[in-house]
BAROVEX-862351 format. One line per 3 residues: number of its first residue (from 1); their letters; for each residue x, y, z of N, C-alpha, C, O. Coordinates in steps of 0.05 Angstrom, whole numbers. Example, Ala and Ser with C-alpha at 12.3 -4.5 7.8 and 13.67 -1.06 7.14 Angstrom:
1	AS	264 -114 156 246 -90 156 264 -66 156 285 -66 169; 257 -45 142 273 -21 143 258 1 157 268 23 161
This chain:
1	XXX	45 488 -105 27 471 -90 5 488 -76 8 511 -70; -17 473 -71 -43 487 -64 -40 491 -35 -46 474 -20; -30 516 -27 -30 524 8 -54 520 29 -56 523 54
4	XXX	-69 512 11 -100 501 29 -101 482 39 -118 479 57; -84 460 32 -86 432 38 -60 427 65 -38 435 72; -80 411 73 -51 403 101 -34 390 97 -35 373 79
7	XXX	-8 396 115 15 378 104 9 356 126 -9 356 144; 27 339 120 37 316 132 65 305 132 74 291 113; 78 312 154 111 304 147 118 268 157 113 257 178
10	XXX	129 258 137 130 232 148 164 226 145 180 232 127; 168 214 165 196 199 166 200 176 162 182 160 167; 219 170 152 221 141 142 208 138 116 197 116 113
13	XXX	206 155 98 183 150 73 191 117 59 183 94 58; 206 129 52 227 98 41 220 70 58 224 47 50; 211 76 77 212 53 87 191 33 79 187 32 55
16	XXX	177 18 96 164 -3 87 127 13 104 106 9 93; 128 24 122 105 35 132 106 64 120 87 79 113; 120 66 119 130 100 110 122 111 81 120 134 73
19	XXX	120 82 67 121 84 37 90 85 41 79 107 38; 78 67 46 48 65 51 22 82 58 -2 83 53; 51 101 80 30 128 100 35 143 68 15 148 55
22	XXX	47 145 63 53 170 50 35 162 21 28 182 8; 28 138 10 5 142 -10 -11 142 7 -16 166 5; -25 136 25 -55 140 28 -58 163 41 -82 168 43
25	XXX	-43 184 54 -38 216 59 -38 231 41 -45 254 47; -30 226 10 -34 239 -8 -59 229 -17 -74 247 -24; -67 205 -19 -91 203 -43 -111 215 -11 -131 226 -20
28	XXX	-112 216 13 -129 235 21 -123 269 27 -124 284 46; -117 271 6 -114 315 8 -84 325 15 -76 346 3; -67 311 34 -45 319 50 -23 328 30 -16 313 11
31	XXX	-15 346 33 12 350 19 31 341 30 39 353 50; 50 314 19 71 296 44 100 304 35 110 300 13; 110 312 52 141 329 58 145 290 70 131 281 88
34	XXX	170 272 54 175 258 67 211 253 74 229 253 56; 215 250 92 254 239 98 258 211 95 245 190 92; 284 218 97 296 184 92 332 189 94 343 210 86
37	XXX	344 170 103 372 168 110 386 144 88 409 140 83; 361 129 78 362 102 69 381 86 71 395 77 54; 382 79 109 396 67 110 397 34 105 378 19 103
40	XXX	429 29 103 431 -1 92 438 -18 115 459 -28 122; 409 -21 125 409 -48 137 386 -68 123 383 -92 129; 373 -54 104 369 -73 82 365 -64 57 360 -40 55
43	XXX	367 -80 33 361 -62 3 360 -36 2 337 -28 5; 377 -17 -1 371 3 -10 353 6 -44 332 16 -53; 365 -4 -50 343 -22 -78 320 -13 -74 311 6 -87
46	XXX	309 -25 -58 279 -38 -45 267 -2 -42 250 13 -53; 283 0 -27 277 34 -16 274 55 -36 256 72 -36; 292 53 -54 294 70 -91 260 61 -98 240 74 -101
49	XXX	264 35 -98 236 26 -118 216 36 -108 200 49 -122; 212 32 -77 184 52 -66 184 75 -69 161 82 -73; 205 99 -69 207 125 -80 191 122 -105 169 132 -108
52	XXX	206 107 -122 195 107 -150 164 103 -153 153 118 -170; 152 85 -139 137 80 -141 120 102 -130 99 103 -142; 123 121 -107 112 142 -100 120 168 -126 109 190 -122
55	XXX	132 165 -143 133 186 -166 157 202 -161 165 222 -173; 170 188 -138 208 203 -138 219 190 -158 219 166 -155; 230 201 -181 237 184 -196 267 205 -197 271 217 -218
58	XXX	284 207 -178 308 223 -184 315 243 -161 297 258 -154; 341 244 -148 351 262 -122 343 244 -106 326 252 -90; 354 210 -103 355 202 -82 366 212 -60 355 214 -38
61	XXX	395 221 -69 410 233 -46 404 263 -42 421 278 -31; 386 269 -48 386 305 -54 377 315 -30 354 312 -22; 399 330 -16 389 345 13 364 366 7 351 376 26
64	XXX	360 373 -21 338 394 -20 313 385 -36 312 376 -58; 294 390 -20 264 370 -34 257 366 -66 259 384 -83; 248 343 -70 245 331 -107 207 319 -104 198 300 -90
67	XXX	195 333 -117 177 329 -119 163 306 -135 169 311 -159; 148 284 -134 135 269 -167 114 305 -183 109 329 -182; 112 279 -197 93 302 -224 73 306 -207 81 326 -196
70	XXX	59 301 -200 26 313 -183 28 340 -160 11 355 -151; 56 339 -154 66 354 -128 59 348 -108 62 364 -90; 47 322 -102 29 313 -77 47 298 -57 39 293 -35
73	XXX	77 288 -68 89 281 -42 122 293 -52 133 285 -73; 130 307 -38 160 311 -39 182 296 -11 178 288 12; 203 298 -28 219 276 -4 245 296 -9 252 309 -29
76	XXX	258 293 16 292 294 13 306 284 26 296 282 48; 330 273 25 351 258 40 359 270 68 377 286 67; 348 267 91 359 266 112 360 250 139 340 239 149
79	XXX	390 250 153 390 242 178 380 250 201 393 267 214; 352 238 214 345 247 243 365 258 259 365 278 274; 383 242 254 405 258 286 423 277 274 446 280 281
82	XXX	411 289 255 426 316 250 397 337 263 376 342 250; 407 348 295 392 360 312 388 394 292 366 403 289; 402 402 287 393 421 278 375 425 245 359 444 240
85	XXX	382 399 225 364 407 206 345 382 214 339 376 191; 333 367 228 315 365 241 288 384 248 264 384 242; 305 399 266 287 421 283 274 443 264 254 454 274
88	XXX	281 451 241 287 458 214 266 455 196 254 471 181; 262 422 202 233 420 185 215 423 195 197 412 183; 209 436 218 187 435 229 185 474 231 165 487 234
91	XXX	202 480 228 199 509 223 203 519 195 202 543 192; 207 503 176 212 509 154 183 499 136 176 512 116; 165 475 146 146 462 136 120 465 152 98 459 141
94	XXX	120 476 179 97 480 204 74 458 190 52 466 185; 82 432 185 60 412 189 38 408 206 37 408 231; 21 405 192 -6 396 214 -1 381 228 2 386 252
97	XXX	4 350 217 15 331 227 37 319 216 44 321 192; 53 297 244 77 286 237 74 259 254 66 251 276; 88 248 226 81 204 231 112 203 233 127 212 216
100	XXX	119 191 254 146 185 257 146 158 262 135 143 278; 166 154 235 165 121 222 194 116 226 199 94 235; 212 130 222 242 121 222 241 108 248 230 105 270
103	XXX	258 101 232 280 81 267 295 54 251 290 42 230; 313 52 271 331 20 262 318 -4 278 319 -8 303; 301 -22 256 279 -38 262 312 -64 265 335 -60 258
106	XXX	295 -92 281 308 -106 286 321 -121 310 346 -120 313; 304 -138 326 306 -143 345 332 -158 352 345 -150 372; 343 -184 333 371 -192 331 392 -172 332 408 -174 350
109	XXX	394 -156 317 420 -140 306 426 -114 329 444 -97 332; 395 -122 345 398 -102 362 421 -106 388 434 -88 400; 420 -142 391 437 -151 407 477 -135 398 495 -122 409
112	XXX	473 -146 375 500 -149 371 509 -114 356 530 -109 343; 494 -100 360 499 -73 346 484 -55 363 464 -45 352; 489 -48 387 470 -32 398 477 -1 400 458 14 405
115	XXX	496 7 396 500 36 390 483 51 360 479 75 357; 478 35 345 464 43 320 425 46 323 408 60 311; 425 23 347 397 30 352 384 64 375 363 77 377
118	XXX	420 64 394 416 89 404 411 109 394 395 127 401; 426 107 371 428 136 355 407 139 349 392 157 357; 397 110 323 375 115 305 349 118 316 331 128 302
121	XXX	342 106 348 326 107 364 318 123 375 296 133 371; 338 133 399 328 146 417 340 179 407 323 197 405; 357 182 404 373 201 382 351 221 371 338 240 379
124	XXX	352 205 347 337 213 328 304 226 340 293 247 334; 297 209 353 266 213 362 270 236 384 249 248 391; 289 242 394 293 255 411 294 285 405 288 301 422
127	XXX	306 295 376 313 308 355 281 315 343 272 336 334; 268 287 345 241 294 330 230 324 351 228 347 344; 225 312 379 212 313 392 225 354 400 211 374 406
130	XXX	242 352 399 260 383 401 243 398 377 240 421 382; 232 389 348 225 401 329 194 402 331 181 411 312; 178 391 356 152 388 368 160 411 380 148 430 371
133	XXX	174 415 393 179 438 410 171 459 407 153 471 418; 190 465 387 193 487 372 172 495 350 172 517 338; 150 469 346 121 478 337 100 469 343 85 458 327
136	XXX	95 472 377 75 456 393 52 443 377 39 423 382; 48 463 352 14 458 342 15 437 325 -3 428 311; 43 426 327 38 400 296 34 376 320 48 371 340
139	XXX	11 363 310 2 341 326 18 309 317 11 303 295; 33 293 327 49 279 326 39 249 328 25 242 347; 46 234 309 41 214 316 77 192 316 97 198 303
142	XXX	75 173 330 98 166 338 103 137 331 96 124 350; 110 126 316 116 90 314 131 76 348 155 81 354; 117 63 363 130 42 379 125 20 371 120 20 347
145	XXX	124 4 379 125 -35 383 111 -42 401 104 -29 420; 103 -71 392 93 -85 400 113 -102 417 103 -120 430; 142 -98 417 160 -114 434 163 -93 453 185 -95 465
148	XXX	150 -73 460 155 -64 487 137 -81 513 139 -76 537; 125 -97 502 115 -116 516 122 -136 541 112 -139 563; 142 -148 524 173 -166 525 147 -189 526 128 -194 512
151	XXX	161 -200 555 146 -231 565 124 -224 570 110 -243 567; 109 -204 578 80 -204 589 67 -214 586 60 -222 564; 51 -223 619 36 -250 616 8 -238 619 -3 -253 635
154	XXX	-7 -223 614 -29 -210 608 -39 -205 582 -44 -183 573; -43 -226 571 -58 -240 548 -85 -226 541 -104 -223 557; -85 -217 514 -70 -197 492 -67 -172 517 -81 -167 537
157	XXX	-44 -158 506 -38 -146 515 -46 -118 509 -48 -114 485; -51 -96 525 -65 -72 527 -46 -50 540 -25 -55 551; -57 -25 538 -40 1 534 -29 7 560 -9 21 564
160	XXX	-44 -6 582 -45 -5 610 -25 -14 626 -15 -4 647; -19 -35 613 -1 -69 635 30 -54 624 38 -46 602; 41 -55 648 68 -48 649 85 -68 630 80 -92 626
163	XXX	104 -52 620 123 -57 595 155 -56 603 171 -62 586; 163 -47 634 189 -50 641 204 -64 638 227 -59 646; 196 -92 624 222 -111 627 222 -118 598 213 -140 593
166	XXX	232 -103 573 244 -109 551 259 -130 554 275 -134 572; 255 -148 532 284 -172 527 294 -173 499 303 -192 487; 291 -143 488 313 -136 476 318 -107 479 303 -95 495
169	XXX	340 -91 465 352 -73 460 331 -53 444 327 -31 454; 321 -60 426 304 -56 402 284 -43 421 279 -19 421; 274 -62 437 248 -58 447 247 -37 473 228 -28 484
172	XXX	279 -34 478 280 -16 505 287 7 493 290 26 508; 290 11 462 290 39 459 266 46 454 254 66 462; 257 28 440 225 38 435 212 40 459 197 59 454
175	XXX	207 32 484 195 31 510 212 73 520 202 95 524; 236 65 519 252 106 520 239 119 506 234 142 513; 232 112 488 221 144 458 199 142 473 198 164 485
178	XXX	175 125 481 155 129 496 162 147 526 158 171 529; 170 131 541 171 157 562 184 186 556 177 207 567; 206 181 537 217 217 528 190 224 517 179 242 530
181	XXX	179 218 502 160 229 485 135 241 514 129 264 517; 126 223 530 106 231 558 118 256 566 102 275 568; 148 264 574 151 290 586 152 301 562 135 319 567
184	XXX	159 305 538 156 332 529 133 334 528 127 357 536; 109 317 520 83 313 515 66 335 544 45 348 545; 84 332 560 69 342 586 86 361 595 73 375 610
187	XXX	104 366 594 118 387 600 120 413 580 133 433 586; 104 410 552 108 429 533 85 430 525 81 447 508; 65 415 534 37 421 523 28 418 497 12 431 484
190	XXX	50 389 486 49 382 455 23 360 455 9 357 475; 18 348 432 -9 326 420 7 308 420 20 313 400; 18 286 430 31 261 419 10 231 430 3 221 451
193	XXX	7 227 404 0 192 403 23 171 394 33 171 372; 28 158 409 46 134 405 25 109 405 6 103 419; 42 94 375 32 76 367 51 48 363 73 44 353
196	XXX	27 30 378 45 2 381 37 -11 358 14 -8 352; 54 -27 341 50 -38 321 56 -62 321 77 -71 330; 33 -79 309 39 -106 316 42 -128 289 22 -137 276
199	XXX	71 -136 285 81 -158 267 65 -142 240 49 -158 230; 64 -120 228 61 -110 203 74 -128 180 97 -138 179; 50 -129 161 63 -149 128 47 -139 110 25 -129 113
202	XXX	62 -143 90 43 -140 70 60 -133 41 82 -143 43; 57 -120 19 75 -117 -13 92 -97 6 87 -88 29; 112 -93 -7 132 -77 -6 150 -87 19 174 -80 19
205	XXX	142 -101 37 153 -108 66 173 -110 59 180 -111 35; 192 -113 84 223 -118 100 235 -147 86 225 -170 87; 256 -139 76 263 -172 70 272 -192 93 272 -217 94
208	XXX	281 -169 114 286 -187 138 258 -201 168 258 -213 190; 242 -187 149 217 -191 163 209 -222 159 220 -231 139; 191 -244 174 181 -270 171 167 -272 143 173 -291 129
211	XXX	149 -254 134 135 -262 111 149 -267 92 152 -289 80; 163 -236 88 184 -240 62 200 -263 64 196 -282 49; 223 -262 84 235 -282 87 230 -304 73 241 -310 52
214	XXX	207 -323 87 201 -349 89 186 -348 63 185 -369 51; 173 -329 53 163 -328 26 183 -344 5 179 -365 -6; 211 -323 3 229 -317 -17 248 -341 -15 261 -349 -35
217	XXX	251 -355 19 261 -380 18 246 -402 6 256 -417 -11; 217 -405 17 208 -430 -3 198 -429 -29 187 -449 -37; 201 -404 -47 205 -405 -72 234 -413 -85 237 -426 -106
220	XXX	252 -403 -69 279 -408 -76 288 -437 -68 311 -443 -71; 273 -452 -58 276 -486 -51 296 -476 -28 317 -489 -31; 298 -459 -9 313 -452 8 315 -468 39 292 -478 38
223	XXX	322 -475 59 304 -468 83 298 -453 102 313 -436 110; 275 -456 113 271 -443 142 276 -438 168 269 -457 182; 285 -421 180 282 -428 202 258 -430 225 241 -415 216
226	XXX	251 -438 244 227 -436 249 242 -444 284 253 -465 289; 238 -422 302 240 -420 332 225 -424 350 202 -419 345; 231 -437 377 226 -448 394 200 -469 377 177 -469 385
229	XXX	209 -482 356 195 -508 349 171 -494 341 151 -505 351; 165 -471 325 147 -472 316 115 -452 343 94 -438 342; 129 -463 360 108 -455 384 115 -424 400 120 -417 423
232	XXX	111 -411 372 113 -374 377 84 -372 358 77 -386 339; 71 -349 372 45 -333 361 53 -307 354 67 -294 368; 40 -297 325 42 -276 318 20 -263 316 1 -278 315
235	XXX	13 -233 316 -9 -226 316 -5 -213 285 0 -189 286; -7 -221 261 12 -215 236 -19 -200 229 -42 -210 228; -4 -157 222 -33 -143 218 -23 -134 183 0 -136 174
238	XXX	-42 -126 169 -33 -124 141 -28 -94 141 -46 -82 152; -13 -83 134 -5 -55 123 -27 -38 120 -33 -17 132; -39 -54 99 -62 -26 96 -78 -23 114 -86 -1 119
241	XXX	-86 -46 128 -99 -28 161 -90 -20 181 -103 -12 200; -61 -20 178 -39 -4 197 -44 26 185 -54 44 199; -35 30 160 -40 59 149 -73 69 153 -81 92 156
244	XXX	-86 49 151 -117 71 150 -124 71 182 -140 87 192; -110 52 197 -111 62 225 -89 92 232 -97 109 248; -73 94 224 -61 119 225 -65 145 207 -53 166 212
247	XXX	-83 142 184 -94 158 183 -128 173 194 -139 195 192; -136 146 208 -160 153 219 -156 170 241 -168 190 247; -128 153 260 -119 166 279 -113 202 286 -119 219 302
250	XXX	-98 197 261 -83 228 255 -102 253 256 -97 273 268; -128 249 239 -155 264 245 -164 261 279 -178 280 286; -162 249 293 -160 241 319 -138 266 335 -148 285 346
253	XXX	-121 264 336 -107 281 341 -107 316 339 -108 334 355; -106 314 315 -108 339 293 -136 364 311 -133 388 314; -152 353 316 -186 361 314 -194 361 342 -217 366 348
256	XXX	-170 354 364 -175 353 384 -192 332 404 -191 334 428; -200 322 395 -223 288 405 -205 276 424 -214 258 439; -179 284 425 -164 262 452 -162 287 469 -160 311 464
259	XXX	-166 272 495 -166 291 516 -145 303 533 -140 323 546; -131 270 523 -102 279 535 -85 288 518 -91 288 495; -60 297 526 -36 300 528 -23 284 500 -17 288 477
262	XXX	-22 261 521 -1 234 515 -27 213 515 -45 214 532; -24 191 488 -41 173 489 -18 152 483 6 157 483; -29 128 479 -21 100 463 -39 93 463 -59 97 476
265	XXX	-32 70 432 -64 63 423 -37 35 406 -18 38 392; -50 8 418 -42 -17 393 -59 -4 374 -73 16 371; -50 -33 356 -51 -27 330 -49 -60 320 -27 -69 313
268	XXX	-71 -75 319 -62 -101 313 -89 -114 303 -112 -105 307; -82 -134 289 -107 -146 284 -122 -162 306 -146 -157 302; -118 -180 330 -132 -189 350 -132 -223 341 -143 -238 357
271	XXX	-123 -233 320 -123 -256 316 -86 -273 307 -75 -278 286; -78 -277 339 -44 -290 338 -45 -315 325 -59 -333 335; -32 -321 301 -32 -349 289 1 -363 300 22 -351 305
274	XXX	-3 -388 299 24 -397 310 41 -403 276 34 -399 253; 63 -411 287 82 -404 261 78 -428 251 76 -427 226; 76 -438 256 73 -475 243 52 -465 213 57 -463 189
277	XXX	24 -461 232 -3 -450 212 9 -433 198 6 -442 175; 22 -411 195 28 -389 189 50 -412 161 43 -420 139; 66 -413 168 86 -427 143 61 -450 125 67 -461 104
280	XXX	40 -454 135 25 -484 125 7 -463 100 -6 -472 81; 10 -443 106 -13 -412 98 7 -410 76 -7 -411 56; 35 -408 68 58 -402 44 48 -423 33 38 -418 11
283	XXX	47 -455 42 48 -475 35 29 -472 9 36 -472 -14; 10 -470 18 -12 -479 8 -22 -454 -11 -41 -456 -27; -5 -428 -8 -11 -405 -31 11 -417 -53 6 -417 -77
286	XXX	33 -425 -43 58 -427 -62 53 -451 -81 57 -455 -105; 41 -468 -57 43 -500 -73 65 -503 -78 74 -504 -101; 80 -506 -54 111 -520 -40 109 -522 -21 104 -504 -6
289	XXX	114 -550 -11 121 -552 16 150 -541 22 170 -547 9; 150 -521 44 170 -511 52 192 -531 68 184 -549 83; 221 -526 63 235 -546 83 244 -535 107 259 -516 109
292	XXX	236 -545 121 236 -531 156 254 -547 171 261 -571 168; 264 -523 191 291 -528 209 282 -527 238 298 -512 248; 266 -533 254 255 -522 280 268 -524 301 276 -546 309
295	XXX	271 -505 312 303 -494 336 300 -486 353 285 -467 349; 306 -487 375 301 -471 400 293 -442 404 294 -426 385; 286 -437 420 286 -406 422 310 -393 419 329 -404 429
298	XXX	314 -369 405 329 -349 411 335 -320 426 314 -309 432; 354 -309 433 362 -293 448 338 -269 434 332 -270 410; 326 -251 450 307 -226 439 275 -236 437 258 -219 442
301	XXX	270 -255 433 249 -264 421 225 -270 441 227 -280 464; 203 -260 430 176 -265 445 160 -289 441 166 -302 421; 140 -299 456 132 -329 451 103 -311 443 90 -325 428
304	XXX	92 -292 446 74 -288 437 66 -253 429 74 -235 444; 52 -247 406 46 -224 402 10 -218 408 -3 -239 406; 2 -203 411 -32 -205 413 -46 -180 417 -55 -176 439
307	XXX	-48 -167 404 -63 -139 409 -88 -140 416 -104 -151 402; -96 -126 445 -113 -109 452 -125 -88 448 -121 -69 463; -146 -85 422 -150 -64 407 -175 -46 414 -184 -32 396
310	XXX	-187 -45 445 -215 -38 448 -208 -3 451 -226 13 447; -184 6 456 -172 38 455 -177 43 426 -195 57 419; -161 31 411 -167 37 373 -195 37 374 -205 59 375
313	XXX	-211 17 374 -242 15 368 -255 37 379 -277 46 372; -237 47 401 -268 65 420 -257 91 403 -276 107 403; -239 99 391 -227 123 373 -225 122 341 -217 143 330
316	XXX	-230 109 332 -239 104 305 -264 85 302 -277 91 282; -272 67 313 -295 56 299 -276 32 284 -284 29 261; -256 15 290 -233 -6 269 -259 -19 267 -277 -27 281
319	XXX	-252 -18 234 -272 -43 206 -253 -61 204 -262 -84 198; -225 -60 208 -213 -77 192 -202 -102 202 -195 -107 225; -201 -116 183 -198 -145 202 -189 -165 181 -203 -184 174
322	XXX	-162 -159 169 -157 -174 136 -141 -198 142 -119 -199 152; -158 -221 133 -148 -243 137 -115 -239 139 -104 -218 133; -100 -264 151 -87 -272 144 -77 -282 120 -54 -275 112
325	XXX	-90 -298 108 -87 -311 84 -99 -291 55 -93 -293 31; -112 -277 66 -117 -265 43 -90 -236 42 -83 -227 20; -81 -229 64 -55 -216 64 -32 -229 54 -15 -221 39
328	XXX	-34 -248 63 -8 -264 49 -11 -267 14 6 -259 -1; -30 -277 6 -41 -278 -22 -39 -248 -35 -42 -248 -59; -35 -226 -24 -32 -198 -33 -3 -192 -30 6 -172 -42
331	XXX	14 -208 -14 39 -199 -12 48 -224 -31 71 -221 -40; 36 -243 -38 51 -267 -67 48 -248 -95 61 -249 -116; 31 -236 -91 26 -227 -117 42 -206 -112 60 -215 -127
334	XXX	50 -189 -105 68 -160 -100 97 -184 -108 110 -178 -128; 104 -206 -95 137 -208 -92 135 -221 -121 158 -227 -126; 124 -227 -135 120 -243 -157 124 -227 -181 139 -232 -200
337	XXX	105 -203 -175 111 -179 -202 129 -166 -188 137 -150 -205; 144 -161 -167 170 -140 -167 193 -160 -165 213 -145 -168; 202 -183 -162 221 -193 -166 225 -190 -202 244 -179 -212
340	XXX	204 -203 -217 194 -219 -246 205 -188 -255 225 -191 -268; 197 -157 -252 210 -137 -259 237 -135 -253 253 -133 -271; 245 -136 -228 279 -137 -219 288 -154 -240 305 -144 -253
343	XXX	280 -183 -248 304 -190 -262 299 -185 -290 314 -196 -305; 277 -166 -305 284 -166 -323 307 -136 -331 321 -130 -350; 300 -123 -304 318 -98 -308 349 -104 -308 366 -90 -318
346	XX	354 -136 -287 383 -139 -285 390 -150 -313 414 -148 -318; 376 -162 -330 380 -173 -359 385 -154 -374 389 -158 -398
């Protein structure tokens, strides 16, 4: 591999943002060192195929790096909260930059499983942040949420307005990796940007995520569920302007242009659709009416998402602004040709 070019270490490659950073980090110059635990809290399947699709075609489990043919992204199997080969890659790889994507996503499961979000959360990121340490100069970028929010009644919400009262688990580790991340950030004289991400969709997504979901139910004549009656807002942003906002970012960082320390920066499109519209948007791409169940609120859940994006704008210049519907129409066509392949491979 060409030693001229910068790396980029990403975590979570496998994942659903992770898979994403890591093509558009290679098709711009980066040489991507990516991890993965692939854990099964959904499809591991799902996770193989995006490897594949990034040119891993073999050493899923392989603790020692497997490159595709181009040499432009290598991956190997590891657990964040293994503290010592953690710390490891960052002395073994001295990355320019590092996108920290892992974590155990999942606001429900967070209720009823909360030791798995400790680990995979605060753990792990904590482990990241020991391997910042130990190479102050790699400039970091960090995945948080948009549910560190919780109830906030400061409509859309911005980097500023206090975030203390999580109403879930999920969202109070992600609210911890932020403040752990502020003292090492300031106590070690590291680059860290933390980034709030808001309701991400798009091909490859989460099967436990709303789009997929409710996609794959009203193809399958399935039903829906649909909470507190429909009368929840999403601020639903498409993938690829999540990734070209974090790679705009990452040159942000890298080059010195932030002044501080410690930033946060949303990450959202600025337009919350309610779920009603939002399922009427499947309707009308699928040509099925979906059969809907509309239910109270549930335990974790926010009545509204809404990004405040004038921090992104004043640091990149954001162009992007991809419909809704035209995101959803890019994620029908993705579940259409990778299911239509899945079953002919299970035949």
């Amino acid at each position: 591999m060409a030693d001229s070019k910068p790396i980029a270490l990403i975590t979570g490659i496998a994942g659903f943002i992770g898979y994403h950073t890591a093509k558009r980090f290679a098709a711009a110059g980066y040489l991507v060192y990516g991890v993965d635990n692939l854990s099964e809290y959904y499809s591991t399947q799902l996770k193989r195929d995006r490897l594949v699709n990034l040119g891993i075609t073999q050493g899923f489990e392989s603790e020692t790096w497997v490159s595709n043919d181009e040499e432009s992204i290598c991956y190997k199997y590891h657990d964040l909260t293994d503290k010592e080969g953690t710390v490891s890659l960052f002395q073994e790889l001295k990355p320019q930059v590092l996108i920290h994507l892992a974590a155990q996503p999942g606001v429900r499961m967070s209720i009823t499983h909360p030791d798995i979000y400790m680990t995979a959360n605060i753990t792990a990121t904590f482990n990241i942040l020991e391997g910042l340490r130990a190479h102050p100069s790699t400039a970091a970028l960090l995945a948080s949420s948009s549910s560190v929010y919780g109830l906030g009644k400061e409509i859309p919400y911005h980097e500023n307005q206090p975030t203390n009262e999580p109403v879930s688990l999920y969202a109070a580790t992600k609210k911890s990796t932020e403040v752990i991340a502020h003292y090492y950030a300031n106590q070690f004289n590291l680059n860290v940007l933390m980034l709030r991400f808001f309701t991400v969709y798009g091909p490859w997504g989460r099967p436990d995520m709303a789009v997929y979901k409710f996609f794959d139910r009203v193809l399958n004549n399935e039903q829906i569920d649909i909470y507190n009656f429909g009368k929840l807002r999403r601020d639903f942003t498409y993938v690829d302007d999540i990734v070209e906002s974090i790679r705009n970012l990452a040159i942000k960082v890298t080059d010195g242009t932030l002044s501080d320390n410690y930033s946060i920066v949303n990450i959202g499109n600025q337009e919350p659709v309610e779920l009603l519209d939002f399922v009427h948007l499947i309707e009308e791409i699928t040509g099925i009416e979906a059969k809907k169940q509309l239910l109270p609120m549930q335990p974790g859940d926010v009545f509204e998402t809404y990004a405040d994006t004038t921090r992104l704008d004043q640091l990149t210049g954001k162009t992007f602004n991809t419909s809704l519907k035209d995101g959803l129409k890019q994620f029908y066509h993705w579940y259409q040709a990778y299911h239509v392949k899945s079953e002919q491979h299970e035949a």
